[in-house]
C-alpha positions in Angstrom: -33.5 -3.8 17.8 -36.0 -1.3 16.8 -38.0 -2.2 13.6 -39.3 -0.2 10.5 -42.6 -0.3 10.2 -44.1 -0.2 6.9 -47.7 1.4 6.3 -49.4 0.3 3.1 -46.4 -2.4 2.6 -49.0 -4.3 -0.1 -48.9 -1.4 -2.6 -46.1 -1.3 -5.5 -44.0 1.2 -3.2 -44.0 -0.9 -0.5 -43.7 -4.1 -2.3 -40.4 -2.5 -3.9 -38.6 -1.0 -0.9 -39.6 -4.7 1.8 -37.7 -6.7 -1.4 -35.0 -4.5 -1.8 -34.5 -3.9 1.9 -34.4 -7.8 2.8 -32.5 -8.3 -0.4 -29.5 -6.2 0.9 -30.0 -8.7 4.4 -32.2 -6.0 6.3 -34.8 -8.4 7.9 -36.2 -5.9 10.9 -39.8 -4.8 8.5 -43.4 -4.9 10.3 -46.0 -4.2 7.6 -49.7 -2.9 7.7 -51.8 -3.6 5.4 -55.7 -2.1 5.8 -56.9 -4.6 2.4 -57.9 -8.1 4.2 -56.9 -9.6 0.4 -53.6 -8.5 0.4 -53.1 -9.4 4.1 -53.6 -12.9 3.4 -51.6 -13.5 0.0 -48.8 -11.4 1.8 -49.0 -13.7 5.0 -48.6 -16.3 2.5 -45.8 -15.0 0.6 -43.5 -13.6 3.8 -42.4 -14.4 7.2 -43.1 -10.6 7.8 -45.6 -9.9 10.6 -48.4 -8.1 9.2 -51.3 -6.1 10.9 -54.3 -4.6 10.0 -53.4 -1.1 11.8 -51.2 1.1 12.7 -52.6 1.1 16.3 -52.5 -3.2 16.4 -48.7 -2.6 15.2 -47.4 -0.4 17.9 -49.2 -2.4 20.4 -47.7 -5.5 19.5 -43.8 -4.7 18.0 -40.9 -2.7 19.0 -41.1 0.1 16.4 -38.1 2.7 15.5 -39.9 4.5 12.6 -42.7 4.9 10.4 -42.7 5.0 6.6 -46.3 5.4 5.1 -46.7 4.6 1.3 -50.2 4.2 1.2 -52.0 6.6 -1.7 -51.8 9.9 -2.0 -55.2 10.9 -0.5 -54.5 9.3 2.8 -51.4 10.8 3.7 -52.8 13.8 6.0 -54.6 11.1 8.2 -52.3 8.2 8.3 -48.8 10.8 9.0 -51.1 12.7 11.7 -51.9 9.3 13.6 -48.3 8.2 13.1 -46.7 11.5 14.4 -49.0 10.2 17.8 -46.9 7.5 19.0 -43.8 10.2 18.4 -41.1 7.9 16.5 -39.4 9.5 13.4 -42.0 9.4 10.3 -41.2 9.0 6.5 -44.2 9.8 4.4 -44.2 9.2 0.5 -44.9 12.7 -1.6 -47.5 14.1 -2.1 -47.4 16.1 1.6 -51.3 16.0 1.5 -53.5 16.5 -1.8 -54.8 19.9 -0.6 -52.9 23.1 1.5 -55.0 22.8 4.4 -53.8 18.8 4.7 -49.8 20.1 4.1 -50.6 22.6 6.8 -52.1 19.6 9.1 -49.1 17.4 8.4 -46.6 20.0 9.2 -48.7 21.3 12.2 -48.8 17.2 13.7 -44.8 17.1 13.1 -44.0 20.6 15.0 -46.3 19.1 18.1 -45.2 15.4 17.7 -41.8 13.8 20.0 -41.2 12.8 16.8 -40.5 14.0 13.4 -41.5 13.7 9.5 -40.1 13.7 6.5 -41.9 13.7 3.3 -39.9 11.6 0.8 -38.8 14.0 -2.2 -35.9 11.3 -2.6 -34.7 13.4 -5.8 -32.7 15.2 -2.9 -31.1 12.2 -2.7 -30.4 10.3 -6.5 -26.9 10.1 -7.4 -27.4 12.2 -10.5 -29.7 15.7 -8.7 -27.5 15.6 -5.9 -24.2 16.1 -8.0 -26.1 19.3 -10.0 -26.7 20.3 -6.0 -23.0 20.0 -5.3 -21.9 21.6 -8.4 -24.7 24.4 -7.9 -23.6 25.0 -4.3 -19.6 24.9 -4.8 -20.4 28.1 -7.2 -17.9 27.0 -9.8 -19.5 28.8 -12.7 -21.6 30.9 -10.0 -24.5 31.4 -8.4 -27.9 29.8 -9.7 -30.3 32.4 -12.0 -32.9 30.3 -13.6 -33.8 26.6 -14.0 -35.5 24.6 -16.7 -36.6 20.8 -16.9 -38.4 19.2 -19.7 -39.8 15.6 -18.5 -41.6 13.3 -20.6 -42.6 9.6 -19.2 -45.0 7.5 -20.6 -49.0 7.2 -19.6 -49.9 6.1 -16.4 -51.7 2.5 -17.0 -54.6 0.5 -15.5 -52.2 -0.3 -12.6 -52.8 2.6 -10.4 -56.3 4.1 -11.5 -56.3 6.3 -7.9 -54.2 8.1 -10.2 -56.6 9.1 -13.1 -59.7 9.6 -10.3 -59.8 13.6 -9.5 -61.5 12.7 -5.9 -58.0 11.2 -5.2 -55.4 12.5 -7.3 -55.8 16.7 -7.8 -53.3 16.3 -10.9 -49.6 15.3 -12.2 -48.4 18.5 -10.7 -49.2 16.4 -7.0 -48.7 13.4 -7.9 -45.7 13.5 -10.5 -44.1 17.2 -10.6 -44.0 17.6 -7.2 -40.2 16.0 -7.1 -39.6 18.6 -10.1 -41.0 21.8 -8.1 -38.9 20.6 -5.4 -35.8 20.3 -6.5 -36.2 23.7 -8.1 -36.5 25.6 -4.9 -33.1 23.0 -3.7 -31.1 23.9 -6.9 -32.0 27.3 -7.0 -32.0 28.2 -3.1 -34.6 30.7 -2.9 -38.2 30.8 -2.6 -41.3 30.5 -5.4 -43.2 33.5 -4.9 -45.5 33.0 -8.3 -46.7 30.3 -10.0 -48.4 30.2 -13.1 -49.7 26.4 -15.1 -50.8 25.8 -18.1 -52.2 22.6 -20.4 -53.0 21.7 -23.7 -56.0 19.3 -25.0 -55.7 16.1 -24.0 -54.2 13.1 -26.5 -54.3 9.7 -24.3 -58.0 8.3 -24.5 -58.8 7.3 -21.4 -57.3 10.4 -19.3 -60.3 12.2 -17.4 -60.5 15.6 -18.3 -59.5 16.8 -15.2 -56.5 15.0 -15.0 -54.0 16.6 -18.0 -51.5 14.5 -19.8 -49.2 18.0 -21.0 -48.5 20.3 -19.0 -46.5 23.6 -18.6 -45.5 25.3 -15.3 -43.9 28.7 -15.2 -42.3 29.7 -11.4 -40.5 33.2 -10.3 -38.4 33.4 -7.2 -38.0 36.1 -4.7 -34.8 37.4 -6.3 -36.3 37.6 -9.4 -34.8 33.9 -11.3 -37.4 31.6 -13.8 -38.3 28.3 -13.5 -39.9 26.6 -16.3 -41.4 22.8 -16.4 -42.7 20.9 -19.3 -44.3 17.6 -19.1 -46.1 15.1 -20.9 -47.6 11.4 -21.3 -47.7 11.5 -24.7 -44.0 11.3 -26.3 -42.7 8.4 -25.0 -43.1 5.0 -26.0 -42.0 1.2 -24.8 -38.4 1.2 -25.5 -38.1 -2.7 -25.6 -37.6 -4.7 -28.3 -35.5 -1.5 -30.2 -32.3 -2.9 -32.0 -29.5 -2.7 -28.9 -32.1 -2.7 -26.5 -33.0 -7.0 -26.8 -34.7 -7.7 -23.1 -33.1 -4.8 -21.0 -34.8 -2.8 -18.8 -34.5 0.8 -17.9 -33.4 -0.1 -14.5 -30.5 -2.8 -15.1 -27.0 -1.2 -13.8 -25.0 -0.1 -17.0 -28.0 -0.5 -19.7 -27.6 1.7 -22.4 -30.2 4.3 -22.5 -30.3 5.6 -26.3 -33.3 3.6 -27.6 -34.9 5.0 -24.2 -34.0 9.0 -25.7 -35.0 7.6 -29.3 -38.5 6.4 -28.2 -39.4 10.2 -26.7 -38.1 9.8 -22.6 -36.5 12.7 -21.8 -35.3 14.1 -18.1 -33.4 16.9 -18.6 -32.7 19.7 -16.3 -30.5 22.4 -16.7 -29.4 25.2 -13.9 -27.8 28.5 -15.8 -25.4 30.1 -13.8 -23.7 33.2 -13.6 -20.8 31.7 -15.7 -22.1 28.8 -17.6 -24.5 26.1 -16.7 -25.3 22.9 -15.2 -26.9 20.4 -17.2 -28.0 16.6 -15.8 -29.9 14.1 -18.4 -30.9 11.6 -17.0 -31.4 9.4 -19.8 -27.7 10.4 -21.4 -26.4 9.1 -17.9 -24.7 12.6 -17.9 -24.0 15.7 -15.7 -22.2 18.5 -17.9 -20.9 21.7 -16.6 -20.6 24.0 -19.1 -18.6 27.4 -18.5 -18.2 30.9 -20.1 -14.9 31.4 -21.9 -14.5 35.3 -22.8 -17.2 37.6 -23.5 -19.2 35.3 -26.1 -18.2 32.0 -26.0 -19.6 28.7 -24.0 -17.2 25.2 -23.7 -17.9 22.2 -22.0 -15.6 22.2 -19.0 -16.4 18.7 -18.3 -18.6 15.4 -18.4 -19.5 13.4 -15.4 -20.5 9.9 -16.2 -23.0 7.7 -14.8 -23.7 4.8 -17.2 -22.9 2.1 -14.8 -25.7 3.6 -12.3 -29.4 1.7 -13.1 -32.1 4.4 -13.8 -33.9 3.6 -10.4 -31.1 4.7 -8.6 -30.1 7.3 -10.4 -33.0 9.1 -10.8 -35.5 7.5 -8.2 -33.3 6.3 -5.1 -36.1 5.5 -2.8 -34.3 2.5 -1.4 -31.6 5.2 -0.6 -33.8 7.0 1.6 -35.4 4.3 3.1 -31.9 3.2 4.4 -31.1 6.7 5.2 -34.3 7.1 7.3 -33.6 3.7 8.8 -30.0 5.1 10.0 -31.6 8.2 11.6 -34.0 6.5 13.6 -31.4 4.0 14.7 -29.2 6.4 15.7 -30.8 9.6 16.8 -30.6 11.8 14.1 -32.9 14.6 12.7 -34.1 14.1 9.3 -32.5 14.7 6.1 -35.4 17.2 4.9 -37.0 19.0 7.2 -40.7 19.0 7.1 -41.1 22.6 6.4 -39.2 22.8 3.4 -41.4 20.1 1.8 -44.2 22.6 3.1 -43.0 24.8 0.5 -42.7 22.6 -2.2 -45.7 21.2 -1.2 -47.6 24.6 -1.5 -46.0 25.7 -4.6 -46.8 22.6 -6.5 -50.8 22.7 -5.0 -50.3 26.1 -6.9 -49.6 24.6 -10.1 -52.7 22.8 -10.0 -55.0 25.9 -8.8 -53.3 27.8 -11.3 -54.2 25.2 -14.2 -57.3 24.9 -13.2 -58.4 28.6 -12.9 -56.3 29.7 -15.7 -54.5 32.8 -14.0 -51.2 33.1 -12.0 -51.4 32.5 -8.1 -49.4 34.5 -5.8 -47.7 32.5 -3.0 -46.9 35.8 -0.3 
């Protein structure tokens, strides 16, 4: 049987998906790993063959697909060499850390036997993809505007490629990107402006070029508003709140309220024609609310999903690792295709442009 290969397997992404893939008995992973250090402690640690390229890998293993989770700045050149060999491709978000390296990606894919999909795997957590459905199935209309207020905690010590401008252009790339994605998804149309704005910066050891608050401000072709806050500064460590004794954010059914008390927030709301959508993430909620009369709003109903883990609810990457790994196994095209992440892509490189120069950018 065809294997997934797994580029970058010794970072936290990879690490993640090769335990919870063998976990759920799915044994066929070949990793690559360019860091001789984590080669050997990774040799040490699994039964997994491991090389040192992609080129040694293909040469040596029968390969069905490709997923790349190596950092963000190497994307462009590890998806272009992968699209080469012309097997189905999976490439972690960002879709390149400048236009010209989206464009390049997309440009590899169109002229590869193969194909690439750039792994905005909001499209496929449990709780976006119901808003989707509800959005789609116009029962309280078509989709006008679209808000999200998101507020994580600071990115540590553990990833500093993330706080280093000559890797990371900003947390509209690396972070947002999922937001300005499932913008465009919810709202069906295209982002034809984009205009980004930041405050001064609070955590200490954030470069000034990389902000920790931001705001991001998107019209679409038929005229509806997106709007995007975010920031590293409201939320705290949630553990050791009363009802919240050694539980973790991810653990299926853990309550989430000392989570929402300590500042994390991800809410998104879709308003409608008649009423709106709302998903929070952290309430474990979807609520479709709908217009009664001429001036009044009522909660038509409450979709639960406490017993989901966070993870999975809001971050299933395992999902659409497995997903990917079902495509290439049998055939199929991929789930997103590469253009529309070209899109996203663009319109999020515009957020950062447009923070950094201060005045809207114009994407036709």
């Amino acid at each position: 049987m065809s294997k997934l290969l797994i580029t970058g397997i010794g970072g936290g992404v990879g690490l993640h998906i090769t335990k919870s893939l063998t976990e759920q008995g799915y044994m066929d992973i070949v990793g690559v790993d360019v860091n001789p250090e984590t080669q050997a402690r990774l040799k040490s640690e699994s039964p997994i063959p491991l090389y040192a390229s992609l080129a040694e890998a293909m040469a040596a293993e029968d390969i069905g697909g490709i997923y790349i989770c190596t950092p963000d700045a190497t994307h462009r050149d590890v998806a272009v060499e992968a699209l080469t060999y012309g097997l189905p491709v999976l490439c972690e978000k960002p879709m390149g850390n400048k236009p010209d390296e989206a464009r390049e990606m997309l440009e590899a894919a169109q002229a590869s036997q193969g194909w690439l999909q750039i792994a905005f795997e909001y499209r496929f957590s449990p709780a976006f993809w119901r808003v989707h459905e509800i959005v789609e199935s116009r029962e309280v209309g078509a989709p006008l505007n679209v808000f999200n207020e998101y507020t994580p905690g600071p990115w540590g010590p553990n990833a500093p490629w993330r706080l280093d401008p000559a890797k990371n252009p900003g947390v509209f790339n690396e972070k947002l990107c999922h937001i300005v994605d499932l913008f465009r998804f919810w709202m069906e149309d295209e982002i034809t402006q984009v205009q980004a704005f930041r405050g001064l910066n609070s955590v200490p050891w954030y470069p000034p070029e990389i902000a920790d608050n931001v705001l991001g401000v998107y019209r679409f072709r038929r005229g509806g508003l997106g709007i995007l806050v975010h920031n590293h500064v409201t939320a705290a460590d949630a553990q050791g709140m009363e009802g919240q004794v050694n539980v973790l954010s991810w653990t299926p059914g853990a309550d989430m309220f000392p989570f929402k008390q300590a500042g994390h927030s991800q809410r998104c709301v879709v308003i409608c024609e008649r009423g709106t959508v709302i998903c929070d993430i952290w309430g474990k909620t979807v609520v479709v609310n709908e217009r009664v009369g001429t001036d009044e709003m009522r909660v038509k109903r409450v979709e639960d999903f406490r017993e989901w883990c966070m993870l999975e609810l809001s971050h299933d990457m395992v999902g659409e690792v497995l997903d990917f790994i079902h495509r290439f196994e049998n055939g199929l095209p991929p789930r997103i295709d590469p253009e529309d992440s070209y899109h996203s892509s663009l319109a999020t490189l515009a957020s950062e442009e447009s923070l950094r120069s201060g005045a809207p950018v114009r994407l036709e």
